[in-house]
KEKE-3310 file (N, C-alpha, C; in steps of 0.2 Angstrom, whole numbers, plus 5000, padded with zeros to 4 digits):
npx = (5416:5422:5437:5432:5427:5440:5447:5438:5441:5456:5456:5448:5456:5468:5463:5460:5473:5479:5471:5475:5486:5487:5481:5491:5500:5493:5493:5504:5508:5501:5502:5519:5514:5506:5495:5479:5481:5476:5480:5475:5479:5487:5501:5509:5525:5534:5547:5553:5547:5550:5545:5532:5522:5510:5498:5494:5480:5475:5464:5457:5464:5461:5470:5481:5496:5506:5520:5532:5533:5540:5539:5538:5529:5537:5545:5546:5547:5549:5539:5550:5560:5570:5569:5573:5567:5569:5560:5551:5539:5535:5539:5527:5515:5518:5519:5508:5498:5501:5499:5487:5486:5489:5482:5486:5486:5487:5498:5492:5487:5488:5496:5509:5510:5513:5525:5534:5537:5541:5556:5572:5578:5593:5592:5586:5588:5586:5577:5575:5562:5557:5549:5543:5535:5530:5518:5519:5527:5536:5539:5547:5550:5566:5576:5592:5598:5583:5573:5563:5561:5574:5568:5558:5568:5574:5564:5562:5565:5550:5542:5547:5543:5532:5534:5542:5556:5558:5569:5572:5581:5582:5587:5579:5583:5594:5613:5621:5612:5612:5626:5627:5617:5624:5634:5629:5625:5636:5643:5635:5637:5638:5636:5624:5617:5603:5603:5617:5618:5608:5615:5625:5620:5610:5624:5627:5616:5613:5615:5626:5636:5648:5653:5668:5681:5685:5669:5663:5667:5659:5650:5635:5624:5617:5606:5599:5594:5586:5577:5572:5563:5555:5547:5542:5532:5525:5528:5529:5535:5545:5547:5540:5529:5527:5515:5516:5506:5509)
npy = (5543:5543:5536:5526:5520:5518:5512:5499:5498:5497:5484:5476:5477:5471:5457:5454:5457:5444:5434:5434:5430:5418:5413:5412:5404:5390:5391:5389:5377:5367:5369:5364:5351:5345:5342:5343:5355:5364:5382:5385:5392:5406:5412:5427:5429:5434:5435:5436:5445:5439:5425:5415:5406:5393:5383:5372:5361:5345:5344:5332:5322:5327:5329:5336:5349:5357:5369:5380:5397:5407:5425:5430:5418:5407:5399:5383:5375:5361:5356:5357:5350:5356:5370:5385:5402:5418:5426:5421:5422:5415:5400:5397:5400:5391:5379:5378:5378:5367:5356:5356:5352:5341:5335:5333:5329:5336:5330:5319:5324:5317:5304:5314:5318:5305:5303:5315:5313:5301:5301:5300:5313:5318:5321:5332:5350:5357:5372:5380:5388:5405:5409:5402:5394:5385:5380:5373:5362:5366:5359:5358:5356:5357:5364:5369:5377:5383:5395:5400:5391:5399:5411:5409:5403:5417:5423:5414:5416:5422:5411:5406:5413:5406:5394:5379:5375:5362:5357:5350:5345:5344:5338:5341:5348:5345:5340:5351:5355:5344:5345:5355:5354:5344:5350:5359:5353:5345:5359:5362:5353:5350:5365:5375:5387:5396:5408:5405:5395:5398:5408:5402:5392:5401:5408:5397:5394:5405:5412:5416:5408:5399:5382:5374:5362:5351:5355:5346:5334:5330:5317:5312:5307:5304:5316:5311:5301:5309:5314:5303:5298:5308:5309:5297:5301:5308:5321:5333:5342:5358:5374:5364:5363:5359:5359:5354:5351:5353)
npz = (5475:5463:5468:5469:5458:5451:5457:5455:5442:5442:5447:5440:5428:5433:5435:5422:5417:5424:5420:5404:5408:5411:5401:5388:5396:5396:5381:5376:5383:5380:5367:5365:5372:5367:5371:5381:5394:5406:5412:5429:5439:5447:5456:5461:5466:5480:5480:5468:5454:5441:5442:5444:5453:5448:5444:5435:5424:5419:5407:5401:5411:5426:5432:5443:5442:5450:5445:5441:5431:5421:5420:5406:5401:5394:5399:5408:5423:5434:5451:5463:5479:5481:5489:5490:5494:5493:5502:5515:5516:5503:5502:5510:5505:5494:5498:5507:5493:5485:5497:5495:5480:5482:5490:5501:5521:5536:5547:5560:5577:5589:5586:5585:5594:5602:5596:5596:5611:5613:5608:5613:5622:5619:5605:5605:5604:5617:5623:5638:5644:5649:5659:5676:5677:5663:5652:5642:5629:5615:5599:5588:5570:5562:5549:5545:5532:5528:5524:5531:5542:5548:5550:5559:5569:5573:5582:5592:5605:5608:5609:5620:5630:5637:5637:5634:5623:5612:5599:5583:5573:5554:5538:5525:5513:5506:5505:5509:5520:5530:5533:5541:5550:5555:5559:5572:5581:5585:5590:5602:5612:5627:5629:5639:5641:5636:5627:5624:5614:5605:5598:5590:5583:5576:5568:5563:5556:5548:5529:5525:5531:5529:5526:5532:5529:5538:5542:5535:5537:5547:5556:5546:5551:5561:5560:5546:5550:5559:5548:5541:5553:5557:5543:5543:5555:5548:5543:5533:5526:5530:5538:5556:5570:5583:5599:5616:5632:5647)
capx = (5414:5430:5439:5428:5430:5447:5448:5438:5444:5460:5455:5446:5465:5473:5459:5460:5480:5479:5469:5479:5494:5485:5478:5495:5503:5489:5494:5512:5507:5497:5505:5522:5514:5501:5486:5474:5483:5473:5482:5471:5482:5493:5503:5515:5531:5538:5555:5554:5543:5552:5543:5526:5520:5505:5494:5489:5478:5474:5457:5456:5461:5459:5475:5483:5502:5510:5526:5534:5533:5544:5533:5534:5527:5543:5548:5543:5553:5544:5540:5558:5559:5573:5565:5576:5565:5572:5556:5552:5532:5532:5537:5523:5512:5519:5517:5499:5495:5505:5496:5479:5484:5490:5477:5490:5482:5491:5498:5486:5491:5489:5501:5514:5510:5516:5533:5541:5536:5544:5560:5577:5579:5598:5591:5583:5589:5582:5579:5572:5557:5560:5543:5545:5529:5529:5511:5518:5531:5535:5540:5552:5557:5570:5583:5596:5595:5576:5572:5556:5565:5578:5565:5559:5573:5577:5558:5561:5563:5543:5537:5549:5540:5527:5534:5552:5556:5563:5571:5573:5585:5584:5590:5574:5584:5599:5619:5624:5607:5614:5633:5624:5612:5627:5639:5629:5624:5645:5646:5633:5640:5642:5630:5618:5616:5600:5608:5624:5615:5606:5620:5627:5612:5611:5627:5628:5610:5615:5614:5634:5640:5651:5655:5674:5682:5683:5661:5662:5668:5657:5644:5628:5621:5609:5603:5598:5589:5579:5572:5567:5561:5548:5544:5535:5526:5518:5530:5532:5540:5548:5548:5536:5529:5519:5514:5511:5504:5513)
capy = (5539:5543:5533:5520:5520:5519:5506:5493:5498:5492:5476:5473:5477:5467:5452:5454:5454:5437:5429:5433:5425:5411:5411:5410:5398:5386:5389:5386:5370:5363:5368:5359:5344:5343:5338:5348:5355:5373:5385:5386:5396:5410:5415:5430:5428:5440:5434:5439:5447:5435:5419:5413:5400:5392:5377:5366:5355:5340:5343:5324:5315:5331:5328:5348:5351:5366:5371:5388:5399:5413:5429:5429:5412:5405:5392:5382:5373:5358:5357:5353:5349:5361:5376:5390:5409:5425:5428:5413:5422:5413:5396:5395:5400:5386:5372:5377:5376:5360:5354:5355:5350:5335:5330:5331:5331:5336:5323:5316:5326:5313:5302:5317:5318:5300:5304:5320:5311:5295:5303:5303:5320:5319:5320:5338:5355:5359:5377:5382:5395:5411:5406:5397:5387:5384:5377:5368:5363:5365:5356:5365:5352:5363:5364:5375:5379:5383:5402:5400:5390:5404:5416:5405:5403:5424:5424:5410:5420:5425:5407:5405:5418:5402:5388:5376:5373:5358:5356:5343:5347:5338:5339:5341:5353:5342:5337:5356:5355:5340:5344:5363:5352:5341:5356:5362:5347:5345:5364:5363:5348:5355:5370:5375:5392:5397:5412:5402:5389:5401:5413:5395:5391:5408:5408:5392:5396:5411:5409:5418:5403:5394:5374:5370:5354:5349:5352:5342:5327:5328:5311:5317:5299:5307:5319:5310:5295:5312:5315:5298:5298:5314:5306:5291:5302:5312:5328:5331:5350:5363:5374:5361:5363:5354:5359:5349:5355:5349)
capz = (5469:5457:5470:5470:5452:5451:5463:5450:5437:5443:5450:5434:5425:5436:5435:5417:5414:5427:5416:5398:5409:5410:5394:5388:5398:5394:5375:5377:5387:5374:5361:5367:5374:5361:5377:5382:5398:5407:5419:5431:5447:5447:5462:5464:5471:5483:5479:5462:5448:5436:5440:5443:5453:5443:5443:5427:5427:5414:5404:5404:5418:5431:5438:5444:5441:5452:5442:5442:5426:5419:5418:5399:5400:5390:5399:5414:5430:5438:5456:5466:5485:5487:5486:5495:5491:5499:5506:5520:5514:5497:5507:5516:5499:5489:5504:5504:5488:5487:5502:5495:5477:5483:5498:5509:5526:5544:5553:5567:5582:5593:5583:5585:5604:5604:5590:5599:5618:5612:5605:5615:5623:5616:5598:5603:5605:5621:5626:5642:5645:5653:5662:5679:5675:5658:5653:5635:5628:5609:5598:5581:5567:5556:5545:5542:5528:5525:5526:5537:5546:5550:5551:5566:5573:5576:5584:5596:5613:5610:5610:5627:5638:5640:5634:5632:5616:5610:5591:5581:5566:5549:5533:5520:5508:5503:5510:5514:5526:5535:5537:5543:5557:5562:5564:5576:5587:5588:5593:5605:5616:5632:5631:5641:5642:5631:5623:5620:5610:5601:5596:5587:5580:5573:5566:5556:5550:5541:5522:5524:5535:5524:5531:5532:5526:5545:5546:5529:5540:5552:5552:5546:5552:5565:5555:5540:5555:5560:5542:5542:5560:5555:5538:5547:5559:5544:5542:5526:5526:5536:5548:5558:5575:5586:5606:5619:5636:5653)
cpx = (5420:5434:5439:5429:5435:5449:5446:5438:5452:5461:5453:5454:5469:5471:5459:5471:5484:5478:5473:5486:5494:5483:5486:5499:5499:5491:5498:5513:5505:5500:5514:5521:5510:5495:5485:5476:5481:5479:5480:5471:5485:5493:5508:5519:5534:5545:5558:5548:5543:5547:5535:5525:5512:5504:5490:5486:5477:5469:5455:5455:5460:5464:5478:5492:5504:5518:5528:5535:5538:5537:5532:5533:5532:5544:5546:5546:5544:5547:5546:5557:5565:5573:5568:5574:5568:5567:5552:5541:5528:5533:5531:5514:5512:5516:5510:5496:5497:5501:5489:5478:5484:5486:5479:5486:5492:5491:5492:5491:5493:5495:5509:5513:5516:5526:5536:5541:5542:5551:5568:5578:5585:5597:5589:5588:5586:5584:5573:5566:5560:5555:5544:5539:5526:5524:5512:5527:5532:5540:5544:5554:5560:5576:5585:5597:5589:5573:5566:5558:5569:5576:5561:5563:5574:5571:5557:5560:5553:5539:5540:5547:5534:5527:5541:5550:5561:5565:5574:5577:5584:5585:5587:5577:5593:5606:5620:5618:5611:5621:5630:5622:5621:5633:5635:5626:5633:5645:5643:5633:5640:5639:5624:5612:5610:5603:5615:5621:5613:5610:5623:5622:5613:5615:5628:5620:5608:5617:5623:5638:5643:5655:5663:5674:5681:5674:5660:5661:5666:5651:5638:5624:5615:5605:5599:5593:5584:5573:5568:5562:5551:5543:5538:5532:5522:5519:5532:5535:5541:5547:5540:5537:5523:5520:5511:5510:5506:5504)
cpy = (5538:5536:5527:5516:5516:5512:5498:5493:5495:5486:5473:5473:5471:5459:5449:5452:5446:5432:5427:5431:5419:5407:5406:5405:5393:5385:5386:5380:5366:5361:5364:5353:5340:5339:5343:5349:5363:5374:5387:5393:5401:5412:5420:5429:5435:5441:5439:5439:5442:5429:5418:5408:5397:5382:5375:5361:5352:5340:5336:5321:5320:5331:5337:5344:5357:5364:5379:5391:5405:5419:5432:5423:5406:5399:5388:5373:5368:5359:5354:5353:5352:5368:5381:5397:5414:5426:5421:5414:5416:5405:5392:5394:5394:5381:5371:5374:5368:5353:5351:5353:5342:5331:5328:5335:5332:5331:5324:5320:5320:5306:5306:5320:5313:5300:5306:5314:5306:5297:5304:5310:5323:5320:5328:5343:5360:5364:5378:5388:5400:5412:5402:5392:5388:5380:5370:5367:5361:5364:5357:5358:5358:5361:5370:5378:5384:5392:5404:5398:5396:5410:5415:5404:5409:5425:5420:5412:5422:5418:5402:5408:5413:5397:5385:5374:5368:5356:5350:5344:5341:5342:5339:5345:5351:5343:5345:5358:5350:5341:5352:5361:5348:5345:5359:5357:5347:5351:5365:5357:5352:5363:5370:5380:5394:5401:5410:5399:5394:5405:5407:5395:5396:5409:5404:5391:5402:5410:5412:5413:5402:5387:5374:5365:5352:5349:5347:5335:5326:5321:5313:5311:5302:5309:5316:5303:5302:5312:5308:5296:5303:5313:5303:5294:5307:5319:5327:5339:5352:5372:5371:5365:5359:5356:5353:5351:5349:5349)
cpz = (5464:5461:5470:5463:5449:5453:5459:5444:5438:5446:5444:5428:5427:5436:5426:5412:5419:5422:5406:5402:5408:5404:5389:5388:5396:5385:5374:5377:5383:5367:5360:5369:5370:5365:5379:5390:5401:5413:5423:5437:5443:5453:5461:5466:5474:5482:5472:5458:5442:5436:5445:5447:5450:5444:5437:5431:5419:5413:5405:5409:5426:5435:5438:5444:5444:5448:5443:5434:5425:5416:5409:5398:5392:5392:5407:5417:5433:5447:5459:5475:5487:5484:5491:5492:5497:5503:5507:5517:5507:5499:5508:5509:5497:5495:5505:5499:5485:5491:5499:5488:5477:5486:5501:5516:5531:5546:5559:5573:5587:5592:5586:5593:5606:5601:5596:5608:5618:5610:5610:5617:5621:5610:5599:5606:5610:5625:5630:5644:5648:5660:5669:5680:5670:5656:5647:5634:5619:5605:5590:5576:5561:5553:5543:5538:5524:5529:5531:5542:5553:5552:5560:5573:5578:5580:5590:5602:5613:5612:5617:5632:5639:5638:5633:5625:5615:5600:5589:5573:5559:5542:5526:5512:5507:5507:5514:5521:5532:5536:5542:5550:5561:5564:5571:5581:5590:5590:5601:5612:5622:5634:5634:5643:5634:5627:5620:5612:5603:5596:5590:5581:5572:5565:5560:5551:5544:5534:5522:5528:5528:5528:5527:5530:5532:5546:5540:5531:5545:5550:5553:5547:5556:5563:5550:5546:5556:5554:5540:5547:5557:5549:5539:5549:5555:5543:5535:5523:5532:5535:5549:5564:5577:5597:5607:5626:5640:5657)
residu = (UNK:UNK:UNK:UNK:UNK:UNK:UNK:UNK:UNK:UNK:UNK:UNK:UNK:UNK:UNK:UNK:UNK:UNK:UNK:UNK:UNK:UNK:UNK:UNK:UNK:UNK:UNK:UNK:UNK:UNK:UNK:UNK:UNK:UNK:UNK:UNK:UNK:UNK:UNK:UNK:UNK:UNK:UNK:UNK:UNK:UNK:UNK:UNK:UNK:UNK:UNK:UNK:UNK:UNK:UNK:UNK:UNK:UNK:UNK:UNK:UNK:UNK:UNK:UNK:UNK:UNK:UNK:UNK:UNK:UNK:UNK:UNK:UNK:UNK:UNK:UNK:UNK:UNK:UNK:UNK:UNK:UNK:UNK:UNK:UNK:UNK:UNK:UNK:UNK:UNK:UNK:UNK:UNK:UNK:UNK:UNK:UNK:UNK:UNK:UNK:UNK:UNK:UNK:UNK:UNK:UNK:UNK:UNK:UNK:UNK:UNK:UNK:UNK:UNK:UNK:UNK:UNK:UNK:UNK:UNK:UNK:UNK:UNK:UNK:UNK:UNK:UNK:UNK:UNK:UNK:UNK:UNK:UNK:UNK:UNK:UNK:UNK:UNK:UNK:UNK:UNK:UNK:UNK:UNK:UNK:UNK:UNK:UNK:UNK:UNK:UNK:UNK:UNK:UNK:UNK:UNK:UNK:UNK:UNK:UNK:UNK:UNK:UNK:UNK:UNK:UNK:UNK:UNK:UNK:UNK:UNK:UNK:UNK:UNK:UNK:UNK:UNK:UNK:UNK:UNK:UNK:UNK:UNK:UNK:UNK:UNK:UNK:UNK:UNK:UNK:UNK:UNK:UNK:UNK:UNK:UNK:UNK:UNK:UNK:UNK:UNK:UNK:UNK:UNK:UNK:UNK:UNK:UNK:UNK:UNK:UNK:UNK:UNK:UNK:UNK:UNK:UNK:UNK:UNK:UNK:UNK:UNK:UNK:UNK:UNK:UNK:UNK:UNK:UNK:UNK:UNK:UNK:UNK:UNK:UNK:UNK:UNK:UNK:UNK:UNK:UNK:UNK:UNK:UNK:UNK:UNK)
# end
């Protein structure tokens, strides 16, 4: 019983100092824009304690705002599209909420049947199963850059015990993503060995790579046609995927 006690007593604490965060930020808001603007969300970040993900919304017109706040409700960062957090977990957070403030649906599968289908094979990063009848074959869009991504990446041998994997590099997280993707399409020239490929990959997807003047000049022209490529067919973040069954 004590236990038990204990136990809503600090959800009710915890329930309670959510809500004067929000109280807050709402005041802040208002009282800087001078409109009646509530904070409706709060999210934790794994990354850091320091900052907030949070949702306003517009008493008026009902439109919602994801922004990031500082945990003394001091100052507050609009949403930006290059969003790199140490933890690939707060990613996938924010993309949701994102997702559903917006009323962004999933592309139509069967659309993205016909996309990767349609796609040059040289455009992809094709790694073989370990499987001698592989039932699918799935479909990675990434960037190098993007922590989920790279979390992706080190994990990929488990979605090759029943499956070929092919990757599609793009550059959603700005120029250091796209000279990143097209160093390793130029390393990979000539590779066939999974484990080689991967070891590359790997390498230049490390947040300690550092690009050379030499990958500076490489032409990020392919790269920058993917992220237009994916856009059309209804990708709007990364790490994507999409199977498709042989």
């Amino acid at each position: 019983m004590k236990k038990l006690l204990t136990l809503i007593f600090a959800l009710a604490s915890f329930a309670f100092a959510d809500k004067a965060f929000l109280d807050k930020v709402t005041a802040y808001v208002s009282e800087k824009t001078g409109q009646k603007i509530v904070a409706t969300q709060s999210y934790d970040l794994k990354s850091t304690p320091n900052i907030k993900f949070v949702v306003l919304e517009d008493s008026v017109s009902k439109t919602k705002i994801p922004v990031f706040v500082t945990s003394d409700a001091q100052m507050i960062f609009g949403l930006s599209n290059v969003l790199i957090p140490s933890n690939s977990n707060d990613v996938v957070l924010i993309q949701d909420a994102y997702k559903k403030i917006e009323g962004i649906k999933d592309p139509d599968p069967k659309v993205l049947d016909k996309f990767f289908s349609s796609l040059k094979q040289t455009r992809y990063i094709s790694l073989k199963s370990t499987s001698k009848n592989p039932k699918k074959t799935i479909y990675m869009v990434s960037d190098p850059r993007c922590p989920g991504c790279r979390k992706e990446l080190g994990e990929v041998e488990n979605k090759l015990k029943d499956a070929d994997v092919k990757i599609l590099l793009v550059a959603f997280l700005g120029e250091e993503s796209a000279n990143k993707a097209s160093v390793i399409y130029e390393r990979l020239i000539g590779v066939k060995d999974n484990a080689k490929k991967l070891k590359i990959m790997r390498e230049v997807y490390s947040p300690d790579y550092t690009l050379t003047p030499k990958d500076k000049k490489l032409s990020t022209k392919a790269v920058m046609q993917n992220n237009e490529d994916v856009a059309k067919a209804g990708i709007q973040g990364v790490p994507f995927e999409h199977a498709i069954s042989k």
